[in-house]
C-alpha positions as CSV (number, residue, x, y, z in Angstrom):
1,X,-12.5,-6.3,7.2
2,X,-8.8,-6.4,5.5
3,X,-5.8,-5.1,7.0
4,X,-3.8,-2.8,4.9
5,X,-0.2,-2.0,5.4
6,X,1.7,0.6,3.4
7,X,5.2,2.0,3.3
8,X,5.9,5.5,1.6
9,X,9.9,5.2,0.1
10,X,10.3,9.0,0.2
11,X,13.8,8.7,-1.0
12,X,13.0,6.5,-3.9
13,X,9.6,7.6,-4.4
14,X,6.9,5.0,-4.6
15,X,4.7,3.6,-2.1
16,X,4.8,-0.3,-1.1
17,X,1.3,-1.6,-0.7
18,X,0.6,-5.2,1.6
19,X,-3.0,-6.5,2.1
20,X,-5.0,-9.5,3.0
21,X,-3.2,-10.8,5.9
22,X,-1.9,-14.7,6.8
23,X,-0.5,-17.1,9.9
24,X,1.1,-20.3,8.5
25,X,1.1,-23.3,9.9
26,X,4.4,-22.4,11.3
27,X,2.9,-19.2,13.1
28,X,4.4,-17.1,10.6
29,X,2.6,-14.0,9.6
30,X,2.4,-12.7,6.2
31,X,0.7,-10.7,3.8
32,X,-0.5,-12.3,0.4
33,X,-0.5,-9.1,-2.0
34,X,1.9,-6.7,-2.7
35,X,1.9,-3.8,-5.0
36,X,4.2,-0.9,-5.9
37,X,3.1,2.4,-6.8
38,X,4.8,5.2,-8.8
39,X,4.6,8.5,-8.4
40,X,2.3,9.6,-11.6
41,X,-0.3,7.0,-9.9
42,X,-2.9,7.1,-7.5
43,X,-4.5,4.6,-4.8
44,X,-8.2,4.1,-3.4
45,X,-7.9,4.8,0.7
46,X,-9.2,1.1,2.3
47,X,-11.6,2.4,4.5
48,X,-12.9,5.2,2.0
49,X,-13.1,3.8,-1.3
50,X,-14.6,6.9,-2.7
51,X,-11.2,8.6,-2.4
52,X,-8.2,8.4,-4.0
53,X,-4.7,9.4,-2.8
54,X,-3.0,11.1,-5.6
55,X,0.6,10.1,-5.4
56,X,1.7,13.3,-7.7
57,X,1.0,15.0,-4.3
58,X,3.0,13.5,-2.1
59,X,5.9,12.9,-3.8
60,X,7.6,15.7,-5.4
61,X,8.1,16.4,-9.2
């Protein structure tokens, strides 16, 4: 099971996406992907793959 975290930047319009979760040696946590997202794009939800979020709708034009 992955871990997803995601932040929606309303006022600049994209979202920030973080997966695949890490501790270092140092006890650090982490994530080791990160991917931006503009607004004409659209992302597969993690735990329903068979949908997309369509970004044109949350963000306005």
């Amino acid at each position: 099971m992955h871990s997803h975290y995601w932040i929606l930047h309303l006022v600049d319009y994209y979202l920030e996406c973080y997966n695949q979760p890490y501790q270092d040696l140092q006890g650090k946590f982490g994530y080791r992907h990160r991917s931006i997202l503009l607004p004409k794009e659209g992302v597969e939800l993690p735990s329903f793959p068979e949908l997309t979020l369509d970004l044109t709708k949350v963000f306005p034009k």
